[in-house]
C-alpha positions in Angstrom: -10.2 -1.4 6.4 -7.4 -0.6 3.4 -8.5 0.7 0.1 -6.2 0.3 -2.5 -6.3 1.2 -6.5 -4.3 0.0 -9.6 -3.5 0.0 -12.9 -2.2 -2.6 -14.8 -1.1 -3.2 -18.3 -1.1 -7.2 -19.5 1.1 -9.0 -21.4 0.1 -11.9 -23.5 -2.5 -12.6 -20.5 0.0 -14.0 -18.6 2.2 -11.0 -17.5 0.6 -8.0 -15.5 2.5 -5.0 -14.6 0.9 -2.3 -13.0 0.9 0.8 -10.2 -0.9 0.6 -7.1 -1.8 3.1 -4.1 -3.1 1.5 -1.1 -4.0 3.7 2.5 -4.4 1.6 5.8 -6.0 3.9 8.0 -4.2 3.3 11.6 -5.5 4.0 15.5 -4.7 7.0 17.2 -1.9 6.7 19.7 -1.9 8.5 23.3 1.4 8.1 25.1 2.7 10.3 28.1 6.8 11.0 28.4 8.1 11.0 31.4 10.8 13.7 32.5 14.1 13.1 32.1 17.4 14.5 31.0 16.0 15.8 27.1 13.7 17.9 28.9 17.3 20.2 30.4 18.0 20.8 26.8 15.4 23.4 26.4 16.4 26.7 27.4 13.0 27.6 28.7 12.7 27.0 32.5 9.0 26.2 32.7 9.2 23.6 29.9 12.3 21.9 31.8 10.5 22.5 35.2 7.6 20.1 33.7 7.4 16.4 35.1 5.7 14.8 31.9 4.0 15.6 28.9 1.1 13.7 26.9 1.8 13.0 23.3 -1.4 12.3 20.6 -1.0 11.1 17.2 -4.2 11.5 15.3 -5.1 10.8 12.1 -2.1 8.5 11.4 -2.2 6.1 8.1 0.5 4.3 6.2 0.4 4.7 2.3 1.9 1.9 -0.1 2.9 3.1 -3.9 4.4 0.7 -6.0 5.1 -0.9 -8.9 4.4 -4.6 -9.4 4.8 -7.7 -11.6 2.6 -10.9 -11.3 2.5 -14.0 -13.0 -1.0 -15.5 -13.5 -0.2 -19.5 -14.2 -2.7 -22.1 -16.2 -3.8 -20.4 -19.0 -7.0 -20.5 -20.4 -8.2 -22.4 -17.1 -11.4 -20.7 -15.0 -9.4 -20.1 -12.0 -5.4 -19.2 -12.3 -3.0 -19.0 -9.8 -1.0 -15.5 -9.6 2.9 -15.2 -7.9 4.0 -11.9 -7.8 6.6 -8.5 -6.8 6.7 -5.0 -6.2 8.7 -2.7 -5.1 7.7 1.6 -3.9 8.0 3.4 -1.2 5.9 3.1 2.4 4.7 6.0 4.3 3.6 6.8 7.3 1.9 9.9 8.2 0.1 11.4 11.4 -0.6 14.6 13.0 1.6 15.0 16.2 0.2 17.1 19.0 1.5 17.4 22.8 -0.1 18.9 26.2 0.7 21.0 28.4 1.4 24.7 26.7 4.8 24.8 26.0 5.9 21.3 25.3 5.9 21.5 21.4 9.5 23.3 21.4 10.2 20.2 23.7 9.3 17.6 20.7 12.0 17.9 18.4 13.9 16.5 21.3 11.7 13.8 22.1 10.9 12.0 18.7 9.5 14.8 16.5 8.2 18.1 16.2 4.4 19.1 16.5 2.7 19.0 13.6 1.9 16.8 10.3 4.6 14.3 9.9 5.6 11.9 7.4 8.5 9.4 7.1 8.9 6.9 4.2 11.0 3.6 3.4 11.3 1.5 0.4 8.8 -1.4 0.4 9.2 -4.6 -0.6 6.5 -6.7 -1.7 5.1 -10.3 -2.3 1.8 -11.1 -4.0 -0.1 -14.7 -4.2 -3.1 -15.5 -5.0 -6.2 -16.6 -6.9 -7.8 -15.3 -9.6 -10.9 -16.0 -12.1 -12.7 -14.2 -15.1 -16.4 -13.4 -14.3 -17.1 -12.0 -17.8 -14.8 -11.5 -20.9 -14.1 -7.9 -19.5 -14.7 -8.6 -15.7 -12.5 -10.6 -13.0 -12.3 -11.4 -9.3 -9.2 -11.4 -7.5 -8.2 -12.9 -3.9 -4.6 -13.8 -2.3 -2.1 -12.0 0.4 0.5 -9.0 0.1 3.8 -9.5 2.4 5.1 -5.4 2.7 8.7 -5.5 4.1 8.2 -8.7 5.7 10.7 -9.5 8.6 11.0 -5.5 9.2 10.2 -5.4 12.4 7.6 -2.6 12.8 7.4 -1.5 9.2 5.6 -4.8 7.7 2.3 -4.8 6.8 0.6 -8.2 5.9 -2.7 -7.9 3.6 -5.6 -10.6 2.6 -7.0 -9.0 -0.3 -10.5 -9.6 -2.3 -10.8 -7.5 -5.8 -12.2 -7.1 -8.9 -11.0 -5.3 -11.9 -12.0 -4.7 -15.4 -10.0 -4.6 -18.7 -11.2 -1.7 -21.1 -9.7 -3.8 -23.8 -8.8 -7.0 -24.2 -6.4 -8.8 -26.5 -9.6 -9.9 -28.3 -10.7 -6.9 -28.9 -7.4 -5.7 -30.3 -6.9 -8.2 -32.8 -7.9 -7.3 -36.4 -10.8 -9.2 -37.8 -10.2 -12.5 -39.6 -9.9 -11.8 -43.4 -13.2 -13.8 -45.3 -12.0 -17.5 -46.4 -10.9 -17.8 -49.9 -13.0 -19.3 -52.1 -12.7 -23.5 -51.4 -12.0 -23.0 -48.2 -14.2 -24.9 -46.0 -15.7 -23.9 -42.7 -16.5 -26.0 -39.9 
């Protein structure tokens, strides 16, 4: 499962523009390289006299950071539509490790060396969804994220479910209505 957190600022209660970190934890991958010519490029003879060597990537995640926009449409309404963009950066990130002895000074020939890794792209993002006040302060969110969608290995789809609070509101922000003027009438 992905946790994620934001930040958002709202305009007019329409407009929300915020920050948000998400981390997609990913499954470990196990693959074994065959020998072949990369393996004559070390100058050690025991790594080159090797037939294969098994290749672990543990602890491997992909981070999202970036900065949105969303529309929420109808106003006023219970339940509001959102449409929305972002753009940040994607990571992803692992530790490489390789068996037998000897085989990490074989890696940077391979794919990469032994170690922590990390390589990032910009993402792209598009949010839509529903969303729905619970309480003046409180609200429930639901929709889809597209990450770099048509980039073959590097998209991420999301469903999302959320809720989020507003420490102040545009209620709360507005000065107090001055007392009516004498003959004014209240209804």
């Amino acid at each position: 499962a992905m946790w994620a957190t934001h930040a958002s600022a709202w305009i007019d209660d329409r407009l929300e523009i915020s920050i948000r970190l998400a981390v997609l934890p990913k499954d470990d991958w196990h693959y074994t390289e065959e020998r072949d010519a990369r393996f004559d490029q070390v100058t050690d003879p025991a790594v080159q006299a090797l037939s294969g060597i098994d290749v672990a990537v543990r602890d491997r995640n992909r981070r999202l950071l970036s900065a949105e926009a969303i529309y929420h449409f109808a106003r006023g309404r219970p339940v509001r539509g959102f449409l929305g963009g972002g753009i940040g950066r994607l990571s992803d990130r692992g530790l490489q490790s390789c068996a037998p002895a000897g085989c990490e000074i074989l890696m940077p020939y391979l794919s990469s060396p032994v170690g922590r890794y990390a390589s990032a792209v910009t993402n792209v993002t598009i949010i839509a969804g529903l969303s729905g006040r619970i309480s003046r302060r409180m609200s429930l969110r639901g929709g889809f994220r597209l990450h770099n969608f048509g980039s073959e290995g590097l998209s991420t789809k999301e469903a999302f479910i959320g809720t989020s609070f507003r420490f102040w509101t545009s209620e709360s922000s507005q000065r107090r209505p001055a007392p009516p003027r004498a003959g004014t009438r209240l209804m």
